[in-house]
KOLMAR-23033 format. One record per atom (N, C-alpha, C, O): residue number from 1; x, y, z; atom name; residue in three letters. Coordinates in steps of 0.2 Angstrom, whole numbers, plus 5000, padded with zeros to 4 digits. Example, Ala and Ser with C-alpha at 12.3 -4.5 7.8 and 13.67 -1.06 7.14 Angstrom:
<atoms>
<atom num="1" u="5066" v="4972" w="5039" atomo="N" residuo="ALA"/>
<atom num="1" u="5062" v="4978" w="5039" atomo="CA" residuo="ALA"/>
<atom num="1" u="5066" v="4984" w="5039" atomo="C" residuo="ALA"/>
<atom num="1" u="5071" v="4983" w="5042" atomo="O" residuo="ALA"/>
<atom num="2" u="5064" v="4989" w="5035" atomo="N" residuo="SER"/>
<atom num="2" u="5068" v="4995" w="5036" atomo="CA" residuo="SER"/>
<atom num="2" u="5064" v="5000" w="5039" atomo="C" residuo="SER"/>
<atom num="2" u="5067" v="5006" w="5040" atomo="O" residuo="SER"/>
</atoms>
This chain:
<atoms>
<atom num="1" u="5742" v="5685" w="5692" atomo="N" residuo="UNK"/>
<atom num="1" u="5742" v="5682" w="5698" atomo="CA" residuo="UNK"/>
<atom num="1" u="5742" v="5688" w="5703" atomo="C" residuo="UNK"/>
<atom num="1" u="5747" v="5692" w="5704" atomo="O" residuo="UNK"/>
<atom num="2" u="5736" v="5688" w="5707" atomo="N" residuo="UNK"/>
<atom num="2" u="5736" v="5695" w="5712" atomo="CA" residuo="UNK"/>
<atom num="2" u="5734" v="5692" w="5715" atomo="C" residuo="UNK"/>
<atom num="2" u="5731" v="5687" w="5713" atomo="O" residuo="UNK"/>
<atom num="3" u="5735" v="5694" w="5723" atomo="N" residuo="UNK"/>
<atom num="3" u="5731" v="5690" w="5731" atomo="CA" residuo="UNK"/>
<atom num="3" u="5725" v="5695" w="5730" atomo="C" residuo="UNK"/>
<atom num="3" u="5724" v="5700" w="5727" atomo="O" residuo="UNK"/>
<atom num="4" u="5720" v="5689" w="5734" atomo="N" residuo="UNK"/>
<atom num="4" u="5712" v="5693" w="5733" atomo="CA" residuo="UNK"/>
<atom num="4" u="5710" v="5692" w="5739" atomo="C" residuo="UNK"/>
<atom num="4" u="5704" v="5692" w="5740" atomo="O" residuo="UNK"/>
<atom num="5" u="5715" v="5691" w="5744" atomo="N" residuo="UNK"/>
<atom num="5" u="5715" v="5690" w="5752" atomo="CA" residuo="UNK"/>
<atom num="5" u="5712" v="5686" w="5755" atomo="C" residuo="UNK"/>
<atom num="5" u="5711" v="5686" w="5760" atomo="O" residuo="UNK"/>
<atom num="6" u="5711" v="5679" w="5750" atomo="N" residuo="UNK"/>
<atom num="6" u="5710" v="5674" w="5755" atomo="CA" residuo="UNK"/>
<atom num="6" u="5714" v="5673" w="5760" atomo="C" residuo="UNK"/>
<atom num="6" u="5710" v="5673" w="5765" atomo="O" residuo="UNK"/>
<atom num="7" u="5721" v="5673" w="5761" atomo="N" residuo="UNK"/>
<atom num="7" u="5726" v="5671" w="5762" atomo="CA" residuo="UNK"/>
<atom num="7" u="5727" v="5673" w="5768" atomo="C" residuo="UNK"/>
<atom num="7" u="5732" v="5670" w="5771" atomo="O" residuo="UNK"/>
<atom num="8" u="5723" v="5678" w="5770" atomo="N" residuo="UNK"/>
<atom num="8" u="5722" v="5680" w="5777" atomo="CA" residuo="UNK"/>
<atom num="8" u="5718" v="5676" w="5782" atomo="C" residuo="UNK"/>
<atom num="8" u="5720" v="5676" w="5788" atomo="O" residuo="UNK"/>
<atom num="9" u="5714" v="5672" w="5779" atomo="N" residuo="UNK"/>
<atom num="9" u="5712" v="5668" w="5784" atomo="CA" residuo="UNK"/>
<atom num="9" u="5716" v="5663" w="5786" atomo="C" residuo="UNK"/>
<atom num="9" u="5714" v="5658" w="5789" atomo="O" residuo="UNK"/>
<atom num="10" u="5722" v="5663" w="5783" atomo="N" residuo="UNK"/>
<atom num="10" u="5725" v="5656" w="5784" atomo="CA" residuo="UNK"/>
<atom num="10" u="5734" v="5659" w="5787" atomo="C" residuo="UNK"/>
<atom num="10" u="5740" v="5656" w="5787" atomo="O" residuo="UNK"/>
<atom num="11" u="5732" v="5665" w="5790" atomo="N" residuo="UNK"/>
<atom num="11" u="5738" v="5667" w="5792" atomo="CA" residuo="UNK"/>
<atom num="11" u="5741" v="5663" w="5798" atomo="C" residuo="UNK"/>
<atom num="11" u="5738" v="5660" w="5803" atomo="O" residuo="UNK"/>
<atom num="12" u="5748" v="5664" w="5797" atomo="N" residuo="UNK"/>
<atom num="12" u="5751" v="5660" w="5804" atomo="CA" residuo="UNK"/>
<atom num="12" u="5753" v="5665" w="5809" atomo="C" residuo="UNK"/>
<atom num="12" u="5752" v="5671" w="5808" atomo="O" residuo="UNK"/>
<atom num="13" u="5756" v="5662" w="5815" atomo="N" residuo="UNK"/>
<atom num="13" u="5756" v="5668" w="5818" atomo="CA" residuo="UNK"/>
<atom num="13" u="5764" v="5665" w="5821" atomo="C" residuo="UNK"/>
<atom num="13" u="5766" v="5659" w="5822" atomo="O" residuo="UNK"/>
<atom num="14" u="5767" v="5670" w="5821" atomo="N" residuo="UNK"/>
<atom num="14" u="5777" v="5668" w="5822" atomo="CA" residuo="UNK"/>
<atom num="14" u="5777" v="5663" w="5829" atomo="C" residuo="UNK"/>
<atom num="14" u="5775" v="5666" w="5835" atomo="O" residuo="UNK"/>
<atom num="15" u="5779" v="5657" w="5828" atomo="N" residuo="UNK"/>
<atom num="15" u="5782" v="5655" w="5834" atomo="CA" residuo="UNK"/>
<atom num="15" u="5786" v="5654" w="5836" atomo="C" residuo="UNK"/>
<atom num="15" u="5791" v="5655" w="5833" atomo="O" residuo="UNK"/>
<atom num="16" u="5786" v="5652" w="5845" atomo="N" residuo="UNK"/>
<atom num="16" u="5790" v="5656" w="5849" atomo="CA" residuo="UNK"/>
<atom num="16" u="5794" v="5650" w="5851" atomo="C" residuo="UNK"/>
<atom num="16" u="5793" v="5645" w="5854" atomo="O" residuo="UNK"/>
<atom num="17" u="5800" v="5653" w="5848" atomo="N" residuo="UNK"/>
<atom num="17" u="5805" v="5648" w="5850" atomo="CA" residuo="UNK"/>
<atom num="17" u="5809" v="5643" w="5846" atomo="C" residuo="UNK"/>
<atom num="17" u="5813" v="5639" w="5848" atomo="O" residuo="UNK"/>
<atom num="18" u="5806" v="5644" w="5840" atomo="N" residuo="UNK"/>
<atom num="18" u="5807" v="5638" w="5832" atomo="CA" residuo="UNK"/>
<atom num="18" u="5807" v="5644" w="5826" atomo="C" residuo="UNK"/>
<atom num="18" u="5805" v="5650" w="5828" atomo="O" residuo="UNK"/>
<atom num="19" u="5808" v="5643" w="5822" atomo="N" residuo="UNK"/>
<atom num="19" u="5807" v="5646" w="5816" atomo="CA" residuo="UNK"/>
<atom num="19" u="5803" v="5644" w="5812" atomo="C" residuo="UNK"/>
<atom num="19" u="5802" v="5638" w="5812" atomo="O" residuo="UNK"/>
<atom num="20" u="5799" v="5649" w="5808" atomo="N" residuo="UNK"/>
<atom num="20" u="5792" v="5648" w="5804" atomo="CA" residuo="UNK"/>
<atom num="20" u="5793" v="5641" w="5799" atomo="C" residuo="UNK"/>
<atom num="20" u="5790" v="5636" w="5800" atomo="O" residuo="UNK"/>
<atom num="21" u="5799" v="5641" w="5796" atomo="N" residuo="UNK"/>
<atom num="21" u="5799" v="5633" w="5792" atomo="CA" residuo="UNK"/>
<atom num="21" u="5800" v="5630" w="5796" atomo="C" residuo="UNK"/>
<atom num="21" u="5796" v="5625" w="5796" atomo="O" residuo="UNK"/>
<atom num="22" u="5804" v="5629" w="5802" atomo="N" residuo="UNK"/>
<atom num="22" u="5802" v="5623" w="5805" atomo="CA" residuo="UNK"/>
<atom num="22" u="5796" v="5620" w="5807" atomo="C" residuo="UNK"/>
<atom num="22" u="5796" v="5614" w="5806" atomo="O" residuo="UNK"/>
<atom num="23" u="5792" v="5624" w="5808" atomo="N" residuo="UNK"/>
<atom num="23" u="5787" v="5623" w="5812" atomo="CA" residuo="UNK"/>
<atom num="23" u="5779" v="5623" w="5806" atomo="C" residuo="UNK"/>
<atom num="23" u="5773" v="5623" w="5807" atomo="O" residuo="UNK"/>
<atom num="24" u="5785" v="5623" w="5801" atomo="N" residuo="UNK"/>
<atom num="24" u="5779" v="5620" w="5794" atomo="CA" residuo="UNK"/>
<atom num="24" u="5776" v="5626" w="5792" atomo="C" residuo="UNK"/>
<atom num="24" u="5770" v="5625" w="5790" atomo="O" residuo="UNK"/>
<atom num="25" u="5777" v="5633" w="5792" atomo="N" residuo="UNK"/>
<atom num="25" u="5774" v="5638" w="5787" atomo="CA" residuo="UNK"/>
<atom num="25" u="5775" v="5639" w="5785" atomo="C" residuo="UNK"/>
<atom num="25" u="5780" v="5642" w="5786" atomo="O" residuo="UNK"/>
<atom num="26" u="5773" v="5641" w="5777" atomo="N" residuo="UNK"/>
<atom num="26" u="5776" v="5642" w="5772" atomo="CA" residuo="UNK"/>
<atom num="26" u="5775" v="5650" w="5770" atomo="C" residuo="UNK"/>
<atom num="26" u="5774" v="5654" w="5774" atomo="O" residuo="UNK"/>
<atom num="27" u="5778" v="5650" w="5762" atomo="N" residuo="UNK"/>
<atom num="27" u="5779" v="5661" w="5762" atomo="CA" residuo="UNK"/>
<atom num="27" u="5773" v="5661" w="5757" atomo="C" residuo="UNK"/>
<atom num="27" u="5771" v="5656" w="5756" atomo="O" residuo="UNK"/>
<atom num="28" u="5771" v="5666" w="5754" atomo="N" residuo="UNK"/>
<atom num="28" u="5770" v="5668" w="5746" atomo="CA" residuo="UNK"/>
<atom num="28" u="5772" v="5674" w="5746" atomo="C" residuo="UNK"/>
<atom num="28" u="5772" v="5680" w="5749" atomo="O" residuo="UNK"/>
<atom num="29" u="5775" v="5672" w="5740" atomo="N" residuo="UNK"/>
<atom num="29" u="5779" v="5679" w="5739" atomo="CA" residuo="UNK"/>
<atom num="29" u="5775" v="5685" w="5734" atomo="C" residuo="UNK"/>
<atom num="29" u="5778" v="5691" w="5733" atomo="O" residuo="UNK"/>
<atom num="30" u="5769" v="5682" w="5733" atomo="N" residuo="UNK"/>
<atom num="30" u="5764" v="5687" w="5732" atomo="CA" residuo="UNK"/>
<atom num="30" u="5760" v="5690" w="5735" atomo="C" residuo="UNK"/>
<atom num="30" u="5758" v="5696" w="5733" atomo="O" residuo="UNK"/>
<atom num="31" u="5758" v="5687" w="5740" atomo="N" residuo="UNK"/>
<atom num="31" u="5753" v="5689" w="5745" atomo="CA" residuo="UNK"/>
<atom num="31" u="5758" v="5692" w="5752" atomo="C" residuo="UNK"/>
<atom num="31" u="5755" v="5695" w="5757" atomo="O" residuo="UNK"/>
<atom num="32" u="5766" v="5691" w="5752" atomo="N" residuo="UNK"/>
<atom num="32" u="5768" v="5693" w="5759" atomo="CA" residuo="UNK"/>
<atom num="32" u="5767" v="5691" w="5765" atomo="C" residuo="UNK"/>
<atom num="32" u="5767" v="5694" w="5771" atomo="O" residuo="UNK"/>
<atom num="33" u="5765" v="5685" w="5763" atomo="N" residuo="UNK"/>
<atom num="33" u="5762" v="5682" w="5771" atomo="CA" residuo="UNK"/>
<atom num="33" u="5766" v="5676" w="5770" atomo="C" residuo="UNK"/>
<atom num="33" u="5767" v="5673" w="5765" atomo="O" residuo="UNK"/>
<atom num="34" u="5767" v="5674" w="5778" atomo="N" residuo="UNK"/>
<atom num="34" u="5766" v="5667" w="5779" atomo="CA" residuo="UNK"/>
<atom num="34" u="5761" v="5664" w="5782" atomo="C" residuo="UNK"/>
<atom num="34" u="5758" v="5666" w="5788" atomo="O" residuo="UNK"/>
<atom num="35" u="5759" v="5657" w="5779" atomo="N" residuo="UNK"/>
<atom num="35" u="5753" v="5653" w="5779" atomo="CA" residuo="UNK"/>
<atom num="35" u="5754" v="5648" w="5783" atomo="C" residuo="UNK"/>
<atom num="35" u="5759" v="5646" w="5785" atomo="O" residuo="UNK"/>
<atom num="36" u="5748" v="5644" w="5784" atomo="N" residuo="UNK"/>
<atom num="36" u="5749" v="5638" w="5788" atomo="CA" residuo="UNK"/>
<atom num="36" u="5743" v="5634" w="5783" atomo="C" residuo="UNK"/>
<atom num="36" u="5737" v="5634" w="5782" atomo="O" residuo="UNK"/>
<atom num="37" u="5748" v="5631" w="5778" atomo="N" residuo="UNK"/>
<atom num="37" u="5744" v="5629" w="5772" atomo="CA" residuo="UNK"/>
<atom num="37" u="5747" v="5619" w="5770" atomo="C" residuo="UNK"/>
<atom num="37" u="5753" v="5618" w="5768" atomo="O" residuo="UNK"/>
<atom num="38" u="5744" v="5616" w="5770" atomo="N" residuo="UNK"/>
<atom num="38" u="5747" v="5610" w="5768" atomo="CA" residuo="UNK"/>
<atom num="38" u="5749" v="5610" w="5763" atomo="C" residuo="UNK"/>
<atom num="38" u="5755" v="5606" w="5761" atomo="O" residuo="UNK"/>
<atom num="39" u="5745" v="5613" w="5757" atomo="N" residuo="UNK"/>
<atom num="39" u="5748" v="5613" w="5747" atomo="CA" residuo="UNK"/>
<atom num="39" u="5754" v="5617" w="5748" atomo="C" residuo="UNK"/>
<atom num="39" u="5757" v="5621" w="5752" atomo="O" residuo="UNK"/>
<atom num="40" u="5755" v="5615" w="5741" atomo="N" residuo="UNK"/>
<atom num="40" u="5761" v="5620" w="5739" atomo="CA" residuo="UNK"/>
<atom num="40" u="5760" v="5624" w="5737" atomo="C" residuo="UNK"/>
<atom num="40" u="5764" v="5628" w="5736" atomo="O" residuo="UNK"/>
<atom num="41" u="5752" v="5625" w="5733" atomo="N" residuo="UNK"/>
<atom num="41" u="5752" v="5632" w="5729" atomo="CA" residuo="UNK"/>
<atom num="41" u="5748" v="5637" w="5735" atomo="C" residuo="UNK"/>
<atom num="41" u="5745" v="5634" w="5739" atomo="O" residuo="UNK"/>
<atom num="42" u="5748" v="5643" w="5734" atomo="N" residuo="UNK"/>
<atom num="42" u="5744" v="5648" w="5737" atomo="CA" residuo="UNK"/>
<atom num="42" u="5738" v="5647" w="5736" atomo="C" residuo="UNK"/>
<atom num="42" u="5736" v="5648" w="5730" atomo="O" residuo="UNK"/>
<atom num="43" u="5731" v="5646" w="5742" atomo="N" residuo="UNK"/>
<atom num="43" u="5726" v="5648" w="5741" atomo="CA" residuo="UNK"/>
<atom num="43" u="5723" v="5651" w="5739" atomo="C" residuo="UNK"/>
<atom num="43" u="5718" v="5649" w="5735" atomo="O" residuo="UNK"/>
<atom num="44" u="5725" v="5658" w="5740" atomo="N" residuo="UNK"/>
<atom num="44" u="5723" v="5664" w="5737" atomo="CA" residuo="UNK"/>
<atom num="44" u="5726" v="5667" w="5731" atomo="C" residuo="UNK"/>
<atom num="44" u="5722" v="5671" w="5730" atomo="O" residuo="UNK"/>
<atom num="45" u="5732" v="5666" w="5727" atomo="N" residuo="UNK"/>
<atom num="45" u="5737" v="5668" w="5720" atomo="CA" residuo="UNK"/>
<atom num="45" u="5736" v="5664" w="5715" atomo="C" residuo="UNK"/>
<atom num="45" u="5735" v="5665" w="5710" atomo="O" residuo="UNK"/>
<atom num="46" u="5739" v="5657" w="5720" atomo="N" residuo="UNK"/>
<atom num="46" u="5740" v="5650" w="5715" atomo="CA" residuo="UNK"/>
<atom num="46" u="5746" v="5651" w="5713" atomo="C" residuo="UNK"/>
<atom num="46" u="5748" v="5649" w="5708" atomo="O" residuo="UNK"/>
<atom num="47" u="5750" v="5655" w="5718" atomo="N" residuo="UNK"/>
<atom num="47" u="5758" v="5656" w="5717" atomo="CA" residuo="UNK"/>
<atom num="47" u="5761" v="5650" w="5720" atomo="C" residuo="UNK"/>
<atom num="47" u="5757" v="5648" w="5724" atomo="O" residuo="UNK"/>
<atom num="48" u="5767" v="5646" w="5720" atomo="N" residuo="UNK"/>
<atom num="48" u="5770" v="5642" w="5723" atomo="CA" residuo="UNK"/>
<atom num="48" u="5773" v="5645" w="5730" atomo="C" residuo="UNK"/>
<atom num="48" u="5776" v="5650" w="5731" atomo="O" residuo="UNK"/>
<atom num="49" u="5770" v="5639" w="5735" atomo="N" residuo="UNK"/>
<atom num="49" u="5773" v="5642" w="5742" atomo="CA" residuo="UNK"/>
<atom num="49" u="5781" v="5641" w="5743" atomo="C" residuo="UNK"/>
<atom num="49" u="5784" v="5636" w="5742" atomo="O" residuo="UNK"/>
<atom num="50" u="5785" v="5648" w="5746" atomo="N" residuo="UNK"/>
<atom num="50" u="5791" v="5644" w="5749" atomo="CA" residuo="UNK"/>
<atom num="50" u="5791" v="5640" w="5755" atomo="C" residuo="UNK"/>
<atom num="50" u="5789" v="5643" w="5760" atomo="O" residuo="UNK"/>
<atom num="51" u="5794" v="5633" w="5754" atomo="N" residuo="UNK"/>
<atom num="51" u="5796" v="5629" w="5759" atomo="CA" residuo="UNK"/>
<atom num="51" u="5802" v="5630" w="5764" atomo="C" residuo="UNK"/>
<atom num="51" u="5802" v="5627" w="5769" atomo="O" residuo="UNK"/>
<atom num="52" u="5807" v="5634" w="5761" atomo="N" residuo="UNK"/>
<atom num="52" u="5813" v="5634" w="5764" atomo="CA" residuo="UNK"/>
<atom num="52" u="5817" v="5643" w="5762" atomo="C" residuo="UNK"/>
<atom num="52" u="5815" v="5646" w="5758" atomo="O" residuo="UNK"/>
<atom num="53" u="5820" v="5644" w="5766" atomo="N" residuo="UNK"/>
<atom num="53" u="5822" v="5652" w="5769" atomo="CA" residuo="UNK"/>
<atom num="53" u="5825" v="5652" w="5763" atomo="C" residuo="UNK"/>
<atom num="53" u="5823" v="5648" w="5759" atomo="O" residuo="UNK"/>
<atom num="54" u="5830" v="5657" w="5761" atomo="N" residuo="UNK"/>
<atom num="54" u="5833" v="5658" w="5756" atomo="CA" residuo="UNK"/>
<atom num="54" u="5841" v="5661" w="5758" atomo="C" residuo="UNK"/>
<atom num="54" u="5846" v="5662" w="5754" atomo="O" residuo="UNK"/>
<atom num="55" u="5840" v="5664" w="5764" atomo="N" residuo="UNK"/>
<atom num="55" u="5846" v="5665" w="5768" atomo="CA" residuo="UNK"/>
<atom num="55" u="5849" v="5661" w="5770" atomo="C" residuo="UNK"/>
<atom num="55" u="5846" v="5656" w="5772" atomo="O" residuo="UNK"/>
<atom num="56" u="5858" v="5659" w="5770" atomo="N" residuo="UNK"/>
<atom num="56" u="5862" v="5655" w="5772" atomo="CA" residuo="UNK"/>
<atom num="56" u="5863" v="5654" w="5777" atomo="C" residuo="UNK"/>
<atom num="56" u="5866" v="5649" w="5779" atomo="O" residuo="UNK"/>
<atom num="57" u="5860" v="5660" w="5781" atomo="N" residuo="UNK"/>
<atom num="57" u="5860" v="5658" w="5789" atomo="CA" residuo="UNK"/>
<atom num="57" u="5853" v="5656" w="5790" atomo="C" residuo="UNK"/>
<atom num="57" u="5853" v="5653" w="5796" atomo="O" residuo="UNK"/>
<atom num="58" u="5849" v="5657" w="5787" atomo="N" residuo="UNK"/>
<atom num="58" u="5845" v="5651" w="5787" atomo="CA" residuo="UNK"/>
<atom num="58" u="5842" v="5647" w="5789" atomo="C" residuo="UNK"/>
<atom num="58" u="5837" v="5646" w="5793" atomo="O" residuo="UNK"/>
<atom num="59" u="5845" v="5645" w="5784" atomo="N" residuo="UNK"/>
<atom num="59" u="5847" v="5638" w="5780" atomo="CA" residuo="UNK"/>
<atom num="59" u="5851" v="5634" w="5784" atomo="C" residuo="UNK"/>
<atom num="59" u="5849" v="5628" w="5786" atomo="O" residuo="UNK"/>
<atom num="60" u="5856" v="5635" w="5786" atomo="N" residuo="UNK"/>
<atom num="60" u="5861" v="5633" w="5791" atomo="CA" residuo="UNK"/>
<atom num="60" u="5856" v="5631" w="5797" atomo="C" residuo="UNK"/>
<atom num="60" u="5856" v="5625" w="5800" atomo="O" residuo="UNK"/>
<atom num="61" u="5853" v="5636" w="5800" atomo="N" residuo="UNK"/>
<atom num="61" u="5849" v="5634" w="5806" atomo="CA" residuo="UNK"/>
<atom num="61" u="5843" v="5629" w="5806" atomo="C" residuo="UNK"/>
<atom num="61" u="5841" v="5625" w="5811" atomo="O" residuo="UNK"/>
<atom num="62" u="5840" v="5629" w="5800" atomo="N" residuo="UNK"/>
<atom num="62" u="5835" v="5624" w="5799" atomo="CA" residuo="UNK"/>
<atom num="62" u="5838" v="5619" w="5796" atomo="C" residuo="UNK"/>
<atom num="62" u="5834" v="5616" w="5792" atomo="O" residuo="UNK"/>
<atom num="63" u="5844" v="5615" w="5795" atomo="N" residuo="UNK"/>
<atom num="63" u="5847" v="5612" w="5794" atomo="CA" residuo="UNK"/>
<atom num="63" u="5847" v="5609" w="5801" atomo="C" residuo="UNK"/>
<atom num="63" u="5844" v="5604" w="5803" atomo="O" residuo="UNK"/>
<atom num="64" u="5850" v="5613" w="5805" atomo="N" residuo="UNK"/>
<atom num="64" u="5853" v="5610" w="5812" atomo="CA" residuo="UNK"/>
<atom num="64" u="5847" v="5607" w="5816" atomo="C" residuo="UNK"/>
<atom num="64" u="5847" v="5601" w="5817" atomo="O" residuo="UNK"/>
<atom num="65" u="5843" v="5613" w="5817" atomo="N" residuo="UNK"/>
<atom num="65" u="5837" v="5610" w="5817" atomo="CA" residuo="UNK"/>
<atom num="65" u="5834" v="5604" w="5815" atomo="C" residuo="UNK"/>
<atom num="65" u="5830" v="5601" w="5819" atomo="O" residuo="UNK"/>
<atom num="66" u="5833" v="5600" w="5809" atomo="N" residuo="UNK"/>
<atom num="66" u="5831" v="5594" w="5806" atomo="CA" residuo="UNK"/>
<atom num="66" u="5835" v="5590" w="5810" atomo="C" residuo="UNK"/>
<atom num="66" u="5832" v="5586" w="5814" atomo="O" residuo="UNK"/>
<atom num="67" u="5840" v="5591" w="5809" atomo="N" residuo="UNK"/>
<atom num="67" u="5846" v="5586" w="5812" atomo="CA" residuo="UNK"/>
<atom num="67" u="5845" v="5585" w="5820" atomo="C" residuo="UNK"/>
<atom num="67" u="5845" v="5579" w="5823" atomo="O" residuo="UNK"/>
<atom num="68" u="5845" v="5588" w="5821" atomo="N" residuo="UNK"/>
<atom num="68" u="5844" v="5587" w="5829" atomo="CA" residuo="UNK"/>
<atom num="68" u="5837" v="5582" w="5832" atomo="C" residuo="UNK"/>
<atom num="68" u="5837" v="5578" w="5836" atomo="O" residuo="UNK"/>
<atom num="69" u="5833" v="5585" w="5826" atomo="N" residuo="UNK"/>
<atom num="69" u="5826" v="5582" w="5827" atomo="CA" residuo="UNK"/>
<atom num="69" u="5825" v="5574" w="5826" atomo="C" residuo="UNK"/>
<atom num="69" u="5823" v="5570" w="5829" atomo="O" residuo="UNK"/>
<atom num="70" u="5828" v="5575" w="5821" atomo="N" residuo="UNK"/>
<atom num="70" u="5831" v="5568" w="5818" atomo="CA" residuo="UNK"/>
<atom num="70" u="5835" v="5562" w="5821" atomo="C" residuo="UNK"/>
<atom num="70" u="5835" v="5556" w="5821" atomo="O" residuo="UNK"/>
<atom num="71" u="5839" v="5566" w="5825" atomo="N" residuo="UNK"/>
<atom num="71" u="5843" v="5562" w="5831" atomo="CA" residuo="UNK"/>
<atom num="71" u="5839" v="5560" w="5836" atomo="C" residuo="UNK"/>
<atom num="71" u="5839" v="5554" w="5839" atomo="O" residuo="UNK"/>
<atom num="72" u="5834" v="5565" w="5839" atomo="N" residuo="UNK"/>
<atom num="72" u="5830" v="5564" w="5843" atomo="CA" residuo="UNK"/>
<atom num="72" u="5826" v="5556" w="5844" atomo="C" residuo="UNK"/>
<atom num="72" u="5826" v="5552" w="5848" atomo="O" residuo="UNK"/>
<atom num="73" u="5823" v="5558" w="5837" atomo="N" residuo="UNK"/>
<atom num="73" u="5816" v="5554" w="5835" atomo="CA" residuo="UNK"/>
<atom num="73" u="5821" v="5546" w="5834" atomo="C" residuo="UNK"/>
<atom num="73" u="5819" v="5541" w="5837" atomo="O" residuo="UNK"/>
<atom num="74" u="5828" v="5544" w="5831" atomo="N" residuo="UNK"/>
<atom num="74" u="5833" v="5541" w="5829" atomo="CA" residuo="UNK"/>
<atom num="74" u="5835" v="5535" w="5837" atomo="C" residuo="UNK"/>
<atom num="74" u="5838" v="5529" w="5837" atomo="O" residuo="UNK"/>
<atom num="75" u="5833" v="5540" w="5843" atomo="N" residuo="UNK"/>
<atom num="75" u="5836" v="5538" w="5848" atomo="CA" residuo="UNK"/>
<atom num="75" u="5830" v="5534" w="5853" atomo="C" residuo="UNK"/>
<atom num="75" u="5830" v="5530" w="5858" atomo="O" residuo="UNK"/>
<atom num="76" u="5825" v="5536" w="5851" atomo="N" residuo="UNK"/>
<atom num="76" u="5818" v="5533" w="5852" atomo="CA" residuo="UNK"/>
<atom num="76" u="5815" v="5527" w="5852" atomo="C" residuo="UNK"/>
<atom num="76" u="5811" v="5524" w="5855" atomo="O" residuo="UNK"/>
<atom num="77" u="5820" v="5525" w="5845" atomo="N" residuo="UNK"/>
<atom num="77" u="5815" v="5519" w="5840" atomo="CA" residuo="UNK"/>
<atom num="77" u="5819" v="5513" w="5843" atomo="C" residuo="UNK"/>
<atom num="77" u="5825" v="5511" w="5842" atomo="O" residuo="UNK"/>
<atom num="78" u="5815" v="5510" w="5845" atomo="N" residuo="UNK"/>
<atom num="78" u="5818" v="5501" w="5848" atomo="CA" residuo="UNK"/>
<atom num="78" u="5821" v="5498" w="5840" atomo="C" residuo="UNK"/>
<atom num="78" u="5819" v="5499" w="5834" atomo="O" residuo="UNK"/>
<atom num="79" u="5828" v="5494" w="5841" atomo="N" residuo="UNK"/>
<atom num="79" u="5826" v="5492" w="5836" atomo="CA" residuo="UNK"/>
<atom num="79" u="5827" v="5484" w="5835" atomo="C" residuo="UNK"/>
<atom num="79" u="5833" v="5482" w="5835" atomo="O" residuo="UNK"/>
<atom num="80" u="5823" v="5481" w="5835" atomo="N" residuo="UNK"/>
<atom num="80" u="5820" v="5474" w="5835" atomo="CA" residuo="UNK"/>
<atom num="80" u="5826" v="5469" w="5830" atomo="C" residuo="UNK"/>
<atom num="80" u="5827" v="5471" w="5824" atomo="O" residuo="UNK"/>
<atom num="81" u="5829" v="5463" w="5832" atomo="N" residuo="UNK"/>
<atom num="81" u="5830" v="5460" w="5827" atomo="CA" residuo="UNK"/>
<atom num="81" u="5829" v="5450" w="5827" atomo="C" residuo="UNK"/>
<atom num="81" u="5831" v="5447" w="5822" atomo="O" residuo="UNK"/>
</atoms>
């Protein structure tokens, strides 16, 4: 499994103000990119994408992040009975 540079074309670009998993991009840890890929395998390797950081500080923040999201969207929904 070697990149053969597909995986360029599918580069993401760092967004501003969220962090790359939040905001849905994944790694490969063969190609050293992050991607804006819906599969989980690498287009270009056929390596498995990472979906979440590996750092505990992280990790913690994209935790809070869901969380917060999730409250958000939670405070939205009418709820009918």
């Amino acid at each position: 499994m070697t990149c053969k540079g597909i995986c360029i074309r599918h580069k993401a670009q760092k967004p501003v103000g969220s962090g790359r998993y939040a905001s849905g991009q994944k790694r490969c840890q063969i190609c050293e990119i992050f991607i804006k890929w819906d599969g989980l395998w690498c287009p270009c390797c056929g390596y498995r994408l990472r979906t979440k950081p590996r750092n505990l500080k992280y990790k913690a923040k994209l935790r809070a992040r869901k969380k917060l999201q999730e409250s958000r969207v939670a405070k939205f929904i009418p709820i009918h009975v």
